[in-house]
C-alpha positions as CSV (number, residue, x, y, z in Angstrom):
1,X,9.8,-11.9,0.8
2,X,9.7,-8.6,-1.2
3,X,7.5,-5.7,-0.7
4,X,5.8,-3.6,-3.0
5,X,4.7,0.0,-2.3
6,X,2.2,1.7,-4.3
7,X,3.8,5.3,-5.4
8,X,1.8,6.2,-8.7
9,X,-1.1,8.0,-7.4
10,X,-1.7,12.0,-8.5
11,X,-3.0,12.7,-5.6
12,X,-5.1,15.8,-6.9
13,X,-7.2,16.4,-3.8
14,X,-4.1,17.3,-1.8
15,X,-2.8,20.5,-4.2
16,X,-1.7,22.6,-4.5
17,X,0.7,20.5,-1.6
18,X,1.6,18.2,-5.0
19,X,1.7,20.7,-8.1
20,X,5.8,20.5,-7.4
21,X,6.1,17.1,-5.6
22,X,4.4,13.4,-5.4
23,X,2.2,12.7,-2.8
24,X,4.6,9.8,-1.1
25,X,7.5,12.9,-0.3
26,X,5.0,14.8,1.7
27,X,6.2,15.1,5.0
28,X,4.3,13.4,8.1
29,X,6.8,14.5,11.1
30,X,10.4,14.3,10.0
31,X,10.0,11.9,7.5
32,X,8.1,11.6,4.3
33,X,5.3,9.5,3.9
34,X,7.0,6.9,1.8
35,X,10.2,7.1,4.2
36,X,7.7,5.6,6.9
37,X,6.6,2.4,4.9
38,X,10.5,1.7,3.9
39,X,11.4,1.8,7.5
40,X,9.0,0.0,8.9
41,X,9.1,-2.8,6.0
42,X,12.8,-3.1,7.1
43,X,12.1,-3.7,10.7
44,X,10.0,-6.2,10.1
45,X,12.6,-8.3,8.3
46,X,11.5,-7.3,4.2
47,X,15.1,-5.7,2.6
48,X,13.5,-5.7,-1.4
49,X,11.3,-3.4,-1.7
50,X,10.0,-2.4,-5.5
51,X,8.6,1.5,-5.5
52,X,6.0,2.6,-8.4
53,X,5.9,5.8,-10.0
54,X,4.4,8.3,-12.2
55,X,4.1,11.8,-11.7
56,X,6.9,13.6,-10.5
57,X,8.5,10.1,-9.6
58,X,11.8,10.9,-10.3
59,X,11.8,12.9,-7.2
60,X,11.2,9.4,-5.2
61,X,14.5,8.5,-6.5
62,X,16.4,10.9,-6.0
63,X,15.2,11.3,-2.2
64,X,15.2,7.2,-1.8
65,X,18.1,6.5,-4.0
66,X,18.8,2.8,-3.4
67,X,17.5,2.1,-0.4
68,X,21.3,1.5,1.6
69,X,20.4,4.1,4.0
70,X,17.2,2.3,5.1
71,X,19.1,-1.1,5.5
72,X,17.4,-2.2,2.2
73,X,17.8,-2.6,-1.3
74,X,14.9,-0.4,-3.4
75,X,13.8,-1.2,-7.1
76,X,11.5,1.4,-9.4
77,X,9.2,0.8,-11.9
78,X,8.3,3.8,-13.8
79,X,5.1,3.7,-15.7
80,X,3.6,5.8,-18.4
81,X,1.9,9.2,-17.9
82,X,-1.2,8.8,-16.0
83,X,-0.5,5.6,-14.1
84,X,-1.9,2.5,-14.3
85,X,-3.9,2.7,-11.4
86,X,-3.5,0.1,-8.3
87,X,-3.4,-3.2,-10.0
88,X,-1.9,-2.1,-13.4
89,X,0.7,-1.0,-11.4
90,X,1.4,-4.0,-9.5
91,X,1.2,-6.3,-13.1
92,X,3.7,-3.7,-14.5
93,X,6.3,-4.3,-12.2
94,X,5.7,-8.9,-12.6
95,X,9.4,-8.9,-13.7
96,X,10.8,-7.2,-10.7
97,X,8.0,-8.6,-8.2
98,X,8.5,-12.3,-9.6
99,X,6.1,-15.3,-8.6
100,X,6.6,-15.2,-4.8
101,X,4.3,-14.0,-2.3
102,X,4.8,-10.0,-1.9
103,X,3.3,-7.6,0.8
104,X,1.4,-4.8,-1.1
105,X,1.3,-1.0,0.5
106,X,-0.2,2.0,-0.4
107,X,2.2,4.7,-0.1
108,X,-0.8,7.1,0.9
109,X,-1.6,6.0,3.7
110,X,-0.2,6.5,7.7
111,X,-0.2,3.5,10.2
112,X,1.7,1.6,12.7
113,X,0.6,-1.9,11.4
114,X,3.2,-4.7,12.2
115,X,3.9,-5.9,8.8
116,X,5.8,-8.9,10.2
117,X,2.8,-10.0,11.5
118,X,1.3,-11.0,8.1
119,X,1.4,-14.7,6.3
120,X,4.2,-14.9,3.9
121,X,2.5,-17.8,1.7
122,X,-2.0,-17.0,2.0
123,X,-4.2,-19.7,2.2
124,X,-5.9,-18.5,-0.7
125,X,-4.5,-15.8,-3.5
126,X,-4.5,-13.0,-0.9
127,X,-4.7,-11.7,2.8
128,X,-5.6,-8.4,3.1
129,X,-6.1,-5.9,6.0
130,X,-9.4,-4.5,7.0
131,X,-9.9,-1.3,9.3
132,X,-13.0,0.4,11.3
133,X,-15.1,2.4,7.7
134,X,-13.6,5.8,8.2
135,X,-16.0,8.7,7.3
136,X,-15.1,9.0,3.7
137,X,-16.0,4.9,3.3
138,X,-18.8,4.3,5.5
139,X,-20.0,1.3,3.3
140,X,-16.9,-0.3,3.3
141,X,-15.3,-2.6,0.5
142,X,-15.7,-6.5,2.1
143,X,-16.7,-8.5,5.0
144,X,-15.2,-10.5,7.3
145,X,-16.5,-13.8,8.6
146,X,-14.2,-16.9,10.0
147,X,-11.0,-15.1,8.5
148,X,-12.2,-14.9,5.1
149,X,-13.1,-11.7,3.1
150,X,-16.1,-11.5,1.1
151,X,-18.3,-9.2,-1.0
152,X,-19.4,-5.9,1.1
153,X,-22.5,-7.1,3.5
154,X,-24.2,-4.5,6.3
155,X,-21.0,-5.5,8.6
156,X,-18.3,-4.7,5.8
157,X,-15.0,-3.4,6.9
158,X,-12.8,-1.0,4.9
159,X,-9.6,-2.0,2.8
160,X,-6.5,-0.7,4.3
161,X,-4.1,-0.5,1.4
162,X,-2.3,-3.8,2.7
163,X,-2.2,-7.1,1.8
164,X,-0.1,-9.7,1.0
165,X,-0.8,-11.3,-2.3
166,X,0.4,-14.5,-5.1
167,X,1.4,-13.4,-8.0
168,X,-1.2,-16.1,-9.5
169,X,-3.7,-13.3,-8.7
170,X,-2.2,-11.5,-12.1
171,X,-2.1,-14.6,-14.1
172,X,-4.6,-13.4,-16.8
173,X,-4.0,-9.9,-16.5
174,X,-1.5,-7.7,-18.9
175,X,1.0,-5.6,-18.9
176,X,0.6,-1.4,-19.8
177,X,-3.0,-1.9,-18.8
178,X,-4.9,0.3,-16.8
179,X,-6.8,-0.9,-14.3
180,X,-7.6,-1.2,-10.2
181,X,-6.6,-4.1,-7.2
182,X,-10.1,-4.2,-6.2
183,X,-12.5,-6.2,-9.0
184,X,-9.6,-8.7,-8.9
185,X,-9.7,-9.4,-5.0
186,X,-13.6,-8.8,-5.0
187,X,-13.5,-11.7,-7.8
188,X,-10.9,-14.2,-5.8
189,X,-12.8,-12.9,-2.0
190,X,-16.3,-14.1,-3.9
191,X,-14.7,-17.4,-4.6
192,X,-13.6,-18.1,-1.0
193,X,-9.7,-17.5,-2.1
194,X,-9.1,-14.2,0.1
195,X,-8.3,-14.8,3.5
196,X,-8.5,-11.4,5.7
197,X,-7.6,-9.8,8.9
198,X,-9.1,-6.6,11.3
199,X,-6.8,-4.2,12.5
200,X,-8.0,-1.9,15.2
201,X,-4.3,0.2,15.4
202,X,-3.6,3.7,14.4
203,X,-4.3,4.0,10.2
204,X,-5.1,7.1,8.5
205,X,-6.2,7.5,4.8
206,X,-3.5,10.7,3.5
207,X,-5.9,11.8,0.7
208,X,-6.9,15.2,2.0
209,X,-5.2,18.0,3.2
210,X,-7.6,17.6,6.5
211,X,-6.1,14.0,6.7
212,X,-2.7,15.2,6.3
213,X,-3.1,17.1,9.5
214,X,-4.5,14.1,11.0
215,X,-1.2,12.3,10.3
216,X,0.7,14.9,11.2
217,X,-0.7,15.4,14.8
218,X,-0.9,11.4,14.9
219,X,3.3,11.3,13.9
220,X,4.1,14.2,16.7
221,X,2.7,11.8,19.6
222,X,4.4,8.7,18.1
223,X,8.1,7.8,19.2
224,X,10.2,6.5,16.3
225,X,13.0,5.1,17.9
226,X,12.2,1.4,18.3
227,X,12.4,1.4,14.2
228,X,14.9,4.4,13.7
């Protein structure tokens, strides 16, 4: 099973931390943010991993290089200048991903989810993660009833940024187009073909330099050696 993690983003709200760096080498403890996805996707058993990027992304590589340190082998797929968002991103790198079932991660994002715990082959075209709204989504994106997602409801949960999807979700979509993960799950969770889960574990939302801090107090208390 590959992995995919989601490196494209600007991440604007956090300068000037990323006028002279991308927002997955920001450092949360003593590693960067994107260091603590690799890691943890190689203790749970995933060793290809394909890395987005955009902005500054050549700094990814150079910090990441192939991946050998980690214990796995890394892949890149550069994309134009401004990104293609979430789901352009993920149809951009079809070639490398190819048709099997592949975990999706946002790189932005802190947590000690156990990705081995999720399927490898969904019911439907995708399982994703839900967490507790956070402040900045109160709303959140879909609900959760008998395991499967839906459309948002008074009891919707937030999207975490993982999921594991098919590739069949892409089937109609193109490459070098611009354009978001969510309508496309929001269209397969409103035909019953998104199967979902609710974690309750530590997850934090980098997007803000307040949230930064957040992740940074969270990674002081948390001891790493179990997946060093």
């Amino acid at each position: 099973m590959k992995a995919m993690i989601l490196a494209a983003g600007r991440g604007e709200r956090l300068r000037p931390l990323t006028e002279f760096r991308p927002k997955p080498l920001i450092e949360v403890g003593e590693r960067t943010l994107i260091e603590h996805h690799v890691i943890r996707l190689a203790a749970a058993g995933i060793h290809d991993i394909i890395v987005n990027y955009a902005y500054l992304g050549e700094q990814i590589v150079e910090c990441l290089g192939n991946g050998s340190r980690y214990g796995v082998r890394l892949y890149y797929s550069p994309e134009p200048p401004g990104a293609l968002d979430t789901g352009g991103g993920i149809a951009h790198a079809k070639p490398l991903l190819g048709r099997a079932p592949c975990i999706i991660v946002n790189a932005d994002i802190f947590t000690d989810f156990p990705f081995a715990s999720l399927p490898t082959a969904p019911d439907g075209l995708a399982h994703i993660v839900l967490i507790d709204n956070p402040p900045h989504n109160p709303r959140g994106d879909f609900s959760l009833h008998d395991d499967l997602a839906g459309l948002a409801d008074e009891n919707a949960l937030t999207y975490s940024g993982i999921a594991v999807i098919r590739m069949e979700l892409f089937d109609e979509t193109q490459q070098q187009v611009k354009f978001p993960l969510g309508p496309l799950l929001r269209r397969a969770a409103a035909q019953g073909l998104v199967t979902a889960e609710h974690y309750t574990g530590q997850w934090i939302d980098v997007g803000t330099v307040e949230r930064l801090e957040e992740a940074r107090h969270a990674a002081d208390a948390v001891n790493h050696s179990d997946i060093a």
